[in-house]
C-alpha positions in Angstrom: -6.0 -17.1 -8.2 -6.8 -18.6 -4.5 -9.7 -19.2 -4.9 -11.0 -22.4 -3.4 -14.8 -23.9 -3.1 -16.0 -22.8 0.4 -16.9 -26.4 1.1 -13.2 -28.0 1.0 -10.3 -26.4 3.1 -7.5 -25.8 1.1 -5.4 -23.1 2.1 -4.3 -20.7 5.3 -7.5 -19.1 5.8 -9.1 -19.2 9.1 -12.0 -21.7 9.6 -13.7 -19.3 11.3 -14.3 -15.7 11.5 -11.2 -13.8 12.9 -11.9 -12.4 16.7 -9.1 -10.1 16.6 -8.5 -6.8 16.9 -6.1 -6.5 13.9 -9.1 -7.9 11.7 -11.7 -5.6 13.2 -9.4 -2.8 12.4 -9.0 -3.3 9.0 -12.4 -4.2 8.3 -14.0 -0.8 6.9 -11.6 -0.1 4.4 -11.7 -4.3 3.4 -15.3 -3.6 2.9 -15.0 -0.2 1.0 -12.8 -2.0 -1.0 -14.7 -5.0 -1.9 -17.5 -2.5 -2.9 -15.0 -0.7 -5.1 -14.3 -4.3 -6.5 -10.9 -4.0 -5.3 -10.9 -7.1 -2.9 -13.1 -9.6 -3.4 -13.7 -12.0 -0.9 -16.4 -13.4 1.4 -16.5 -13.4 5.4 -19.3 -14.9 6.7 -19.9 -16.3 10.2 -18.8 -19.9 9.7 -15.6 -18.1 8.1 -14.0 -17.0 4.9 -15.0 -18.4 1.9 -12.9 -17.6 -1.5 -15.0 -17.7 -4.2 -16.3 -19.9 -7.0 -17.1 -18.2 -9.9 -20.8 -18.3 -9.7 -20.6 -17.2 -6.1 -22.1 -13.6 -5.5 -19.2 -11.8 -4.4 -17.2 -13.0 -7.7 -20.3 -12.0 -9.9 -20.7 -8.6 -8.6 -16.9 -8.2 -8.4 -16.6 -9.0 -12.3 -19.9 -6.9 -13.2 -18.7 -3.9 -11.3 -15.1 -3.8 -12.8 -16.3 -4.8 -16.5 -18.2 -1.7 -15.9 -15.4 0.2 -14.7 -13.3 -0.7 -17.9 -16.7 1.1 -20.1 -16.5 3.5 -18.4 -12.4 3.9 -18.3 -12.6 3.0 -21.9 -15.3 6.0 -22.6 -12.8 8.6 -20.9 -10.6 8.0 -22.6 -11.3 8.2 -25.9 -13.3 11.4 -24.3 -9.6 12.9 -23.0 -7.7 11.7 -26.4 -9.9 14.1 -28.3 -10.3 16.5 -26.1 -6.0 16.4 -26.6 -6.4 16.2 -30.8 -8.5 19.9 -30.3 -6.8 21.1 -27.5 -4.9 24.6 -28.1 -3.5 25.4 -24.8 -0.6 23.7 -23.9 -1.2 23.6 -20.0 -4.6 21.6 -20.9 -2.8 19.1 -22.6 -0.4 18.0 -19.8 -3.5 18.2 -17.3 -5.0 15.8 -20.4 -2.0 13.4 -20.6 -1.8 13.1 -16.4 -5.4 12.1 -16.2 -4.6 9.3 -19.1 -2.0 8.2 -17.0 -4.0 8.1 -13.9 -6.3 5.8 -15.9 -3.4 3.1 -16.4 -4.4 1.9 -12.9 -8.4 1.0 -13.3 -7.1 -1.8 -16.3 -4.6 -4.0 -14.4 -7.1 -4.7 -11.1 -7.4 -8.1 -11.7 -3.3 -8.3 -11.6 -2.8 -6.1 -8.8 -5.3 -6.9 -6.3 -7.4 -9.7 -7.5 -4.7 -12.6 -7.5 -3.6 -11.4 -4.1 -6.9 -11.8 -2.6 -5.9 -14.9 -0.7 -2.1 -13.7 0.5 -4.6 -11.2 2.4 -6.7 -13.5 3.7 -3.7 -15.7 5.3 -1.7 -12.2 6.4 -5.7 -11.4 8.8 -5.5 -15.2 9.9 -1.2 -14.9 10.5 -2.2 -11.9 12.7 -4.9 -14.1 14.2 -2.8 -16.3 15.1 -0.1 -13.9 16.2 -2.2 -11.7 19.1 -3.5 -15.4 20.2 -0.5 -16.3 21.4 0.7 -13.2 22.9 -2.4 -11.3 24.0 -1.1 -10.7 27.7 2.7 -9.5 26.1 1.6 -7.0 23.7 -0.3 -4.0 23.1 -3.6 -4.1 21.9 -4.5 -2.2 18.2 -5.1 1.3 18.3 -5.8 2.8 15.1 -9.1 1.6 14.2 -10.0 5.4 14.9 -8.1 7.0 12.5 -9.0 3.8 9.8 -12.8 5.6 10.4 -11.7 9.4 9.9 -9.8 8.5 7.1 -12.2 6.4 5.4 -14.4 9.3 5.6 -12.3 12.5 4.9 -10.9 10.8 1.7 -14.0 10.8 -0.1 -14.8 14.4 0.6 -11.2 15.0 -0.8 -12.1 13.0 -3.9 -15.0 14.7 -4.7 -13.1 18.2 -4.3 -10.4 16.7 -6.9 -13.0 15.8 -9.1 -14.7 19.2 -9.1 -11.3 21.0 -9.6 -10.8 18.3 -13.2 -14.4 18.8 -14.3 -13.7 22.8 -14.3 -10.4 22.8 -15.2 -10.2 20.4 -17.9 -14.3 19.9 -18.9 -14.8 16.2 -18.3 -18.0 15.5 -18.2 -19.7 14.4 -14.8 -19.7 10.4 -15.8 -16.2 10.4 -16.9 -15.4 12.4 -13.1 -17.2 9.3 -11.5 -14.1 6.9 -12.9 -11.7 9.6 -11.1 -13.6 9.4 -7.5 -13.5 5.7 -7.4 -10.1 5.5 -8.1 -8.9 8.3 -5.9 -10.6 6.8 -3.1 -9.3 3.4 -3.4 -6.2 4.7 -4.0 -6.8 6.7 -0.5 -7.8 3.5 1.5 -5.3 1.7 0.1 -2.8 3.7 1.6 -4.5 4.2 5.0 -4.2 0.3 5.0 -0.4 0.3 4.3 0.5 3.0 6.9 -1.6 1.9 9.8 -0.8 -2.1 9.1 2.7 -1.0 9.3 2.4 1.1 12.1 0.6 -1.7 14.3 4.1 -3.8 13.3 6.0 -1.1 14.6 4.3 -1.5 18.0 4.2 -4.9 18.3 8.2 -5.0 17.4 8.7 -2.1 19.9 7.5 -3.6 22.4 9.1 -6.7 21.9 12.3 -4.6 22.4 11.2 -3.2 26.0 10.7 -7.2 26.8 14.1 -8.2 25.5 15.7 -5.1 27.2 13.8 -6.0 30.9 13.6 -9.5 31.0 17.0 -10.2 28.8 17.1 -12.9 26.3 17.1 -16.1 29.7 13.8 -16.2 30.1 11.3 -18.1 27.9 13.9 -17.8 24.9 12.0 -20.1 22.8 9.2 -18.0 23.1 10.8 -14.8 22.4 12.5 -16.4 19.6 8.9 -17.7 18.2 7.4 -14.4 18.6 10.0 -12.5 16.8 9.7 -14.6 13.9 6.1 -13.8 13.9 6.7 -10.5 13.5 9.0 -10.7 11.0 6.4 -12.7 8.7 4.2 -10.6 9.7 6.5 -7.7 8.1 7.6 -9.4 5.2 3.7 -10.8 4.7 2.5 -7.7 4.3 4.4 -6.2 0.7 3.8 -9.7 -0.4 0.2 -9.1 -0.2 -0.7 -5.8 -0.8 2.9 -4.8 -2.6 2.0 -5.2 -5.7 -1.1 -2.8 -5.9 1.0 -0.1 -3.5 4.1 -0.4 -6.0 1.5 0.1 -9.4 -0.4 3.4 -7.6 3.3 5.0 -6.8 4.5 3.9 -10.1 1.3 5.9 -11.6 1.6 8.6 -9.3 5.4 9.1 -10.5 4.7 9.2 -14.2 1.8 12.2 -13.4 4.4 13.8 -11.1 6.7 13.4 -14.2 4.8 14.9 -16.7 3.8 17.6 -14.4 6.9 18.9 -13.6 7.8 18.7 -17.5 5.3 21.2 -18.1 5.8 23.7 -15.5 10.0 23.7 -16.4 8.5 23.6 -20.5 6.4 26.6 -19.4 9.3 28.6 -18.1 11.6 27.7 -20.5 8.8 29.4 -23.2 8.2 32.6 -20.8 4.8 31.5 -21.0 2.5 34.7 -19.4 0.5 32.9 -17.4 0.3 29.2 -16.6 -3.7 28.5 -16.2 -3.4 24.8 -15.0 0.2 23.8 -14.9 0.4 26.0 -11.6 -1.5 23.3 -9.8 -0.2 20.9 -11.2 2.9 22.2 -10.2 2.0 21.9 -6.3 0.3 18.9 -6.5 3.3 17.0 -8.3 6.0 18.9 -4.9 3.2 17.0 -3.0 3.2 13.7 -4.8 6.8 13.5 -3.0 5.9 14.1 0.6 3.2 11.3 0.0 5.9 8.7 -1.3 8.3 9.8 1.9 5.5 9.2 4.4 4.6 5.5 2.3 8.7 4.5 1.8 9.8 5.9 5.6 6.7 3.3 6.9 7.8 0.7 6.2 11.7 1.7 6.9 11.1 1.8 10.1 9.2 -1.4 10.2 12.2 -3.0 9.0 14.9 -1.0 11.8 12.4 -2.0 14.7 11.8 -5.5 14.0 15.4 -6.2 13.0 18.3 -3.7 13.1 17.1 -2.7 16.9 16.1 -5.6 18.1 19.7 -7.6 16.9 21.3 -4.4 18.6 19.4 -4.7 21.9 20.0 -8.4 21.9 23.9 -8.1 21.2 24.2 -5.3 24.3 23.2 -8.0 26.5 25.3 -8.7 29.5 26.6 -12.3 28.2 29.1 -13.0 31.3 26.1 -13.4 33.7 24.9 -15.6 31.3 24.9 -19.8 30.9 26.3 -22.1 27.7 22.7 -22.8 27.4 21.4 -19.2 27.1 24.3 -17.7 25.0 23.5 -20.9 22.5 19.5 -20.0 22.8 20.7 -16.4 22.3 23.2 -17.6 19.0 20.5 -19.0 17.2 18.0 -16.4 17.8 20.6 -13.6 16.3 20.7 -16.5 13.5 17.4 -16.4 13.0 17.5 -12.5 12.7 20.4 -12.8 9.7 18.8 -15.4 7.9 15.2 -14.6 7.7 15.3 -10.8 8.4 12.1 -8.7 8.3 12.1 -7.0 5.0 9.1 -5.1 3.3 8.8 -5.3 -0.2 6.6 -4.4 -3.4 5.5 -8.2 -4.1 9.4 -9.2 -3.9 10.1 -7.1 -6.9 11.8 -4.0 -5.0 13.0 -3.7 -1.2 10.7 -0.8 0.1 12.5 2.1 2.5 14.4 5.4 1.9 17.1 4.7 -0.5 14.1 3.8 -2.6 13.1 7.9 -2.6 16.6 8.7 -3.9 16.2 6.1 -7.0 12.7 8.1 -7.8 14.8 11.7 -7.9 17.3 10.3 -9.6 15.3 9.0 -12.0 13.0 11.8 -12.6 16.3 14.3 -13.1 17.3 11.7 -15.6 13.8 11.4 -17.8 13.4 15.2 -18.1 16.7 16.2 -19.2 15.9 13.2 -21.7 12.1 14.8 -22.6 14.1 17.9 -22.9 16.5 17.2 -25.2 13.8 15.4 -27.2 11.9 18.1 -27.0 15.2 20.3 -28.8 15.5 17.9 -31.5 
């Protein structure tokens, strides 16, 4: 993990606390999520300070999720037998997508803990970023809809929870585990969409410079800035990828099993589907939720690199020198060699196409769950 004793400097974490805007954006849902013992980290005013492991924010993060795994542990040997005396087929699937759901609360410490520090660097990266070009570039907007969202999400949760605990008769402790992992599953999407968004912006109006000014003046500069965006839009699925690619991995499995039942259901002219109706919305749902996450960061990637090459190469080049088309040759080099990619911790290139695969797929697994179900 990167953690390093507060006392020696080790690593790419700023010295002292970050002044700017992107940080003070972001920080509510860091927060919420170091209470959730998603993120554990320490900001202080002399700066951050990754943890030892007598430190209090690692001894509160390993109480709180050892006492997230009891409590994980106790639904779901609650759920498996509610499934062993379970009659109804519908209640079963609603059974089986909740013990899926679960999957996520046991591999924490692989999905966010050990990239507690890649986060740290990607606040100071954007530190550095809007110190350089403060007068160039917008300033962060979202910090408003970071608040709302923060606070309609838990409302939400508690309405999902109230609809299980009816529905399916989990008890109120083991509809506890549920809220806290809907809502950090909630910020960490509100964290995904509006980092991505502030990229956009930045890499937009980067564009309107380039398309102004033209590539002549202060090329270095513009060269150096887009590089920083493009770290800055690669940085980001390196950090929180891996915990964004586990939720929509979760969420596809429950979308799976869900739309096994309601097509099993048909197929068996059952009169009337109690839970699987729901179930059935929910899972169309789960769909517009991973279009919204996959077309994010898609256009990231067009406006930092596929727009910006193009607005580059429409350049007028005969009113340019040797010295500018060579500035401008090594910038469009930059662009091809390092080009501003999101992805899921490196393991899978996030945009569109990525939707398609999940169709496909899913078509694929239930003609397979059918025909196992035949035989």
């Amino acid at each position: 993990m990167a953690w390093v004793d507060g006392t020696q400097w080790t690593g790419g974490f700023p010295r002292k606390r970050p002044s700017n805007s992107y940080y003070k954006q972001i920080r509510p849902i860091l927060v919420l999520l170091r209470i959730l013992g998603r993120f554990p980290y320490s900001m202080s005013a002399d700066g951050v300070k990754p943890f030892r492991m007598t430190s209090a924010p690692a001894i509160y993060t390993i109480f709180f999720y050892t006492a997230c795994c009891c409590l994980s542990v106790k639904t779901t040997i609650s759920l498996i037998t509610m499934l062993k005396d379970s009659q109804n087929y519908d209640h079963s699937l609603q059974i089986l997508m909740l013990m899926t759901y679960l999957i996520q609360n046991f591999v924490i410490p692989i999905t966010y803990w050990q990239k507690s520090g890649q986060i740290l660097e990607y606040i100071a990266l954007w530190s550095k970023f809007e110190s350089e070009y403060t007068k160039e570039f917008n300033q962060l907007s979202c910090h408003r809809w970071i608040n709302y969202g923060a606070i309609i999400s838990l409302p939400i949760g508690f309405l999902y929870c109230f609809r299980i605990y009816l529905q399916v008769g989990v008890g109120l402790s083991n509809c506890l585990m549920f809220l806290l992992m809907i809502y950090a599953s909630d910020l960490l999407t509100l964290l995904w969409m509006t980092t991505l968004y502030e990229v956009r912006q930045q890499a937009r109006k980067l564009c309107q410079i380039v398309s102004k000014e033209g590539i002549g003046k202060e090329t270095q500069r513009k060269r150096y800035c887009w590089l920083m965006i493009s770290r800055l839009t690669s940085s980001f699925g390196d950090a929180i990828g891996l915990a964004t690619g586990g939720l929509l991995t979760s969420l596809f499995f429950s979308f799976l099993i869900g739309w096994y039942g309601r097509l099993t259901s048909f197929m068996n002219r059952i009169k009337r589907a109690e839970y699987v109706w729901w179930e059935f919305a929910e899972s169309s749902t789960i769909y517009v939720f991973f279009f919204f996450m996959l077309d994010s960061a898609e256009r990231t990637t067009i406006e930092a690199g596929t727009k910006f090459s193009s607005i580059v190469l429409n350049l007028k080049h005969s009113k340019m020198d040797k010295e500018t088309l060579n500035d401008m040759s090594l910038l469009l080099s930059c662009i091809s060699t390092c080009p501003p990619i999101v992805t899921f911790a490196g393991f899978v290139e996030v945009n569109r196409t990525l939707l398609t695969t999940l169709v496909s797929n899913s078509v694929t697994y239930l003609v397979m769950l059918f025909q196992y179900r035949r035989e």
